[in-house]
C-alpha positions as CSV (number, residue, x, y, z in Angstrom):
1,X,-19.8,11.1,-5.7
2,X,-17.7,13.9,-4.5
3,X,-14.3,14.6,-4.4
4,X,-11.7,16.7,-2.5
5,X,-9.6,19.0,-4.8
6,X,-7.5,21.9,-3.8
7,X,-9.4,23.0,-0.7
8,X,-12.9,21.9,-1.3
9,X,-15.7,19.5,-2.4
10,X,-16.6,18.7,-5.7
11,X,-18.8,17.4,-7.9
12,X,-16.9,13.9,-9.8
13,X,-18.3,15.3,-13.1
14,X,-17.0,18.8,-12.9
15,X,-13.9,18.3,-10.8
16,X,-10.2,18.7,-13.1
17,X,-6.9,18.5,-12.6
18,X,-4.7,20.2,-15.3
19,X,-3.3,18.3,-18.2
20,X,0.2,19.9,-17.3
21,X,-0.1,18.4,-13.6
22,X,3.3,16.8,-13.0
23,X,1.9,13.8,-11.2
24,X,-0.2,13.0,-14.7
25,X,3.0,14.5,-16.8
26,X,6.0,12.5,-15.0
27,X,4.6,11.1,-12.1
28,X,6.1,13.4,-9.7
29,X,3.2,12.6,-6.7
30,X,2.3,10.6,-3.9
31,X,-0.4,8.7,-2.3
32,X,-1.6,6.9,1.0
33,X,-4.5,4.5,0.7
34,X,-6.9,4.2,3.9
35,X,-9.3,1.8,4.7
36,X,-12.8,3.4,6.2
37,X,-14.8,1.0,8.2
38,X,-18.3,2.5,8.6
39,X,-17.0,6.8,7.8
40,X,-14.5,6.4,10.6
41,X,-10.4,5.9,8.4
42,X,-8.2,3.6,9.8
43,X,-4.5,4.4,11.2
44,X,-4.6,7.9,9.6
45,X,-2.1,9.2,11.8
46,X,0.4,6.8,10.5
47,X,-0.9,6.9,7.0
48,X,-0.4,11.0,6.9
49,X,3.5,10.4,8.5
50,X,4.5,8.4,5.9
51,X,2.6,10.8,3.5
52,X,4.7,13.3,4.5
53,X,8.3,11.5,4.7
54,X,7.2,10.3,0.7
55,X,6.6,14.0,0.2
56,X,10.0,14.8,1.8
57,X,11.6,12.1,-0.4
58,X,10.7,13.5,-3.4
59,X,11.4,17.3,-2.4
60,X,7.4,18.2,-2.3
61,X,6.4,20.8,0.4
62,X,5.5,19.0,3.5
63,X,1.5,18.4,3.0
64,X,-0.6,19.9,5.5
65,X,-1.8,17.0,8.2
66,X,-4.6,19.6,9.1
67,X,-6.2,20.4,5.7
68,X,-5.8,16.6,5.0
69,X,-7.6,15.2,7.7
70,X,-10.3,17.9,7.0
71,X,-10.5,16.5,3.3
72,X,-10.6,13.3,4.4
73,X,-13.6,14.3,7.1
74,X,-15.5,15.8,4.3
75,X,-15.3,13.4,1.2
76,X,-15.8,10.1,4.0
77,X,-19.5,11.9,4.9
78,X,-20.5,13.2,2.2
79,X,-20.1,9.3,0.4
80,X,-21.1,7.0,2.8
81,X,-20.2,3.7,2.2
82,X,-19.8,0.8,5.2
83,X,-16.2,-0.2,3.9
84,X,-14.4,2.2,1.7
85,X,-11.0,2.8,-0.2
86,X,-10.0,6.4,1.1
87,X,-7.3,7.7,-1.8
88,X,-4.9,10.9,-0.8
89,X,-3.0,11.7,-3.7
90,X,-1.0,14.7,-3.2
91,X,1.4,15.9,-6.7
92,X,4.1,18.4,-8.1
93,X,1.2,20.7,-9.5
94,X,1.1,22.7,-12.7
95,X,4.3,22.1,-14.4
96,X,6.2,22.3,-17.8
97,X,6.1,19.4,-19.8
98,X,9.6,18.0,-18.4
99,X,11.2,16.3,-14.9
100,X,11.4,20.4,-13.9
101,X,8.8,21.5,-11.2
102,X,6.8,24.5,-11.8
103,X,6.0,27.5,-9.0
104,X,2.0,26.7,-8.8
105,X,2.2,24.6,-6.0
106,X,1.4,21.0,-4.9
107,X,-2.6,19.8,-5.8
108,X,-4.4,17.3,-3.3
109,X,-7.1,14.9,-4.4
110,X,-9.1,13.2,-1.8
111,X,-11.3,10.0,-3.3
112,X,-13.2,7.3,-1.8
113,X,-14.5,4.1,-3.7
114,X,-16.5,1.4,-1.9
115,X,-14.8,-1.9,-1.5
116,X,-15.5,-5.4,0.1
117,X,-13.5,-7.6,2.4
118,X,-10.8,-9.6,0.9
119,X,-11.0,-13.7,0.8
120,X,-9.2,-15.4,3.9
121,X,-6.7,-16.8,1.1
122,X,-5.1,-15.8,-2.1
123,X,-2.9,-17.0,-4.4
124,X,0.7,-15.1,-5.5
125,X,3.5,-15.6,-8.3
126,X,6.9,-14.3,-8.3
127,X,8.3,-12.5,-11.3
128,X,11.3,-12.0,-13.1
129,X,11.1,-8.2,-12.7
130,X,13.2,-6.5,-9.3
131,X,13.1,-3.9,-6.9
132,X,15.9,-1.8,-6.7
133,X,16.9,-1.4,-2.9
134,X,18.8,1.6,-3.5
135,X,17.2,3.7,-6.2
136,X,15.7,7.2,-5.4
137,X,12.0,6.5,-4.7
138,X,12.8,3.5,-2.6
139,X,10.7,3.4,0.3
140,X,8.3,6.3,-1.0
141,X,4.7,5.8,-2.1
142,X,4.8,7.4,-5.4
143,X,2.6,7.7,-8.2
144,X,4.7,5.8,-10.5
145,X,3.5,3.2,-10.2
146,X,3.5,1.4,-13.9
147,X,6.3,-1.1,-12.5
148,X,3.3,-2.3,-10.8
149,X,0.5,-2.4,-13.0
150,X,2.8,-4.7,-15.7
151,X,3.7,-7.0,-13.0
152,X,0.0,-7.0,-11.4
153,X,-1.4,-7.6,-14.8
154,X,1.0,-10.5,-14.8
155,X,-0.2,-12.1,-11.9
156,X,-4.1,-12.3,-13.2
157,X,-3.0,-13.9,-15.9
158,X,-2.0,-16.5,-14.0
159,X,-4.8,-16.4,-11.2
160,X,-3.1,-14.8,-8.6
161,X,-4.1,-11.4,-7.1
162,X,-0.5,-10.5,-6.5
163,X,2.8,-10.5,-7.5
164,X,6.2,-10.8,-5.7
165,X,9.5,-9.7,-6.5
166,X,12.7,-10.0,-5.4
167,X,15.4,-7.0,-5.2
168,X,18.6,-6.7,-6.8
169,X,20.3,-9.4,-5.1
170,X,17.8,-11.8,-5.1
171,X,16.4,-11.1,-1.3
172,X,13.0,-11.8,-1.0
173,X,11.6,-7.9,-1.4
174,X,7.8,-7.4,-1.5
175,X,4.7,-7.5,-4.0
176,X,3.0,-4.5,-6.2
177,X,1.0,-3.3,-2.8
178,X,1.6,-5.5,0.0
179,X,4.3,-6.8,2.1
180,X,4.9,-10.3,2.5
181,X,5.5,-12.6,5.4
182,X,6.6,-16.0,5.6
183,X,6.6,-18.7,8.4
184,X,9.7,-20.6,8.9
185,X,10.3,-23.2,11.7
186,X,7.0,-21.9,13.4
187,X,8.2,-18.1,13.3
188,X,7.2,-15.2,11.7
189,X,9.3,-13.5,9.3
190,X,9.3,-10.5,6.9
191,X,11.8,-8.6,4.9
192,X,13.4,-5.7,6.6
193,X,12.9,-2.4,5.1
194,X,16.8,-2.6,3.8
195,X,15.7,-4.8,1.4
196,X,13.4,-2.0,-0.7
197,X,10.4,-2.7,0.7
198,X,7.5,-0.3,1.4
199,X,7.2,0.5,5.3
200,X,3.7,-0.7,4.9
201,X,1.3,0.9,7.5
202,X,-0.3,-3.0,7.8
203,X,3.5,-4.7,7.9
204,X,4.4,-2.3,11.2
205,X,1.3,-3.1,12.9
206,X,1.3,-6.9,11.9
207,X,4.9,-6.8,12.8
208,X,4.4,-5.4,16.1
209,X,1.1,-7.2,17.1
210,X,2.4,-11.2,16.0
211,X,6.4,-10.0,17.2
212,X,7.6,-11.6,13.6
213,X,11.3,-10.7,13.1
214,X,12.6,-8.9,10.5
215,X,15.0,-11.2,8.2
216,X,17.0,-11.1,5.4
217,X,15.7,-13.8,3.0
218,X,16.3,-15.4,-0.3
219,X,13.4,-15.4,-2.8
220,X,13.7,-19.2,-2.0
221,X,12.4,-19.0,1.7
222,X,8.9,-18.8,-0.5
223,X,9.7,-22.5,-1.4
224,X,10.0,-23.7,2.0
225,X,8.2,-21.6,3.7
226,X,5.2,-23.4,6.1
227,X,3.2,-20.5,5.5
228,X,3.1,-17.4,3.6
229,X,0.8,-14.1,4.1
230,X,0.5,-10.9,2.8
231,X,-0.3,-7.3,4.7
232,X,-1.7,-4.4,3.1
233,X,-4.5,-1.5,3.9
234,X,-7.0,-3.3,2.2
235,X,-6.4,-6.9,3.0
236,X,-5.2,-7.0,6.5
237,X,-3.8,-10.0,6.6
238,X,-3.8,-12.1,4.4
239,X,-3.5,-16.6,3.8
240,X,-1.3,-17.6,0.9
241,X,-2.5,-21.0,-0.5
242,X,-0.4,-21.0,-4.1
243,X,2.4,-19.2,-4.3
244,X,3.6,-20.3,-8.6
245,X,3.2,-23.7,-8.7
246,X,3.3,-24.7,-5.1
247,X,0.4,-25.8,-3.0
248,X,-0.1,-24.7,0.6
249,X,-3.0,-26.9,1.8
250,X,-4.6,-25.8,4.6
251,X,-4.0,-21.8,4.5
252,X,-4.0,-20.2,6.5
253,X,-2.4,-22.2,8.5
254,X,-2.0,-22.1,12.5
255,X,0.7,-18.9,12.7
256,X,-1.4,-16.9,9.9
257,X,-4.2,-17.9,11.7
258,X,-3.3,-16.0,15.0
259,X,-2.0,-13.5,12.7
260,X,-5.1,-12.4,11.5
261,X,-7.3,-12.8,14.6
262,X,-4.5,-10.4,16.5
263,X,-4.8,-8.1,14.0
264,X,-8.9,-7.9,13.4
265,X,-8.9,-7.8,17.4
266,X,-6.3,-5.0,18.1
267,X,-7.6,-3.1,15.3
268,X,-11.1,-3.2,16.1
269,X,-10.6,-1.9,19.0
270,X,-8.2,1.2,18.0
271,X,-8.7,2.7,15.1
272,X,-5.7,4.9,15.4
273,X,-2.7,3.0,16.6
């Protein structure tokens, strides 16, 4: 296996990041998550924009789109797999042990890690935890991610492959690494990016593709709901069929359905929209 780290390939076995890195330290980093279908990564463009507004969020030098795509190039042939998870993380650098930022400069890891295509259905639980709509790092793909890894941990224990949460004021919000969307009198409907959501690369296109509306909804609607789905990098889209204790027989239903033979269409057939 090789790696990308700070401006060329390595070996997995010899390649280190410091111990003072501030994305190890504090978590003071970013990352995008790619699919590659067959070497070639999917929507890259819009993965390396919102790699760059994340890095602007957090006061990180713009990353360089260039150098980036070269990494990417480089680490996706030299570890061929037929479906892959392409991983960008781009961090603070060398740092003092503290939230202050050091004068090394930002370090940028490219990884891939072979994958396989999700099940047509999943199941989801809610929990008690929140997203806080207006907090610093909302809307940024950061590193800190241990919010996600309790609440994920959470979810297998019950089952599920995800978890949902609500944000402060009990709108329906997102789950640890997909959006949601949820089918209401035949339409399509997913939380607007007000509510603290990730602008997930997947939601946009799904979004775009099926024309569901972005709506304000209680954590309720996933009670009534005729169908639920999730979006992300790495599933696409994706059937609810339990969401807690509730039952959707049948999932994916007609509207999720459509939603997912849109997307694997338009996708196939552009792998840069």
């Amino acid at each position: 296996m090789k790696i990308w780290l700070d401006g060329a390939l390595q070996d997995i076995e010899s390649a280190r990041v410091s111990v003072f890195d501030h994305g190890l330290t504090v978590g003071d980093g970013i990352f995008e998550t790619v699919k590659a279908v067959h070497g070639r990564p999917f929507a890259l463009t819009r993965h390396l924009d919102r790699l760059t507004r994340s890095a602007r969020g957090l006061g990180l030098p713009d990353p360089d789109h260039d150098e980036v795509r070269r990494a990417c190039a480089a680490v996706l042939d030299a570890n061929p797999v037929p479906l892959g998870r392409l991983r960008i993380t781009y961090t603070g650098g060398h740092g003092p042990l503290g939230s202050d930022r050091g004068d090394h400069g930002p370090t940028l890891v490219v990884a891939l890690g072979g994958t396989t295509r999700r099940p047509d259905s999943t199941a989801v639980i809610t929990v008690p935890w929140t997203r806080n709509e207006r907090g610093a790092l909302t809307g940024l793909k950061t590193t800190s991610y241990a919010e996600n890894v309790v609440a994920l941990a959470r979810a297998r224990e019950q089952g599920a492959s995800e978890a949902l949460f609500a944000n402060t004021v009990g709108q329906l919000c997102e789950g640890t690494g997909s959006n949601v969307f949820v089918v209401l009198d035949g339409e399509i409907h997913t939380p607007p990016l007000a509510s603290g959501c990730l602008a997930g690369i997947t939601r946009a296109l799904a979004a775009e593709w099926t024309g569901a509306k972005e709506t304000d909804l209680p954590l309720d609607a996933l009670e009534r709901a005729e169908e639920i789905f999730l979006t992300s990098t790495l599933r696409d889209v994706q059937a609810v069929h339990r969401v807690d204790g509730r039952e959707l027989p049948g999932a994916p239903g007609p509207a999720t359905a459509k939603a997912m033979r849109i997307f694997e269409e338009r996708a196939g057939n552009d792998l840069d929209p």
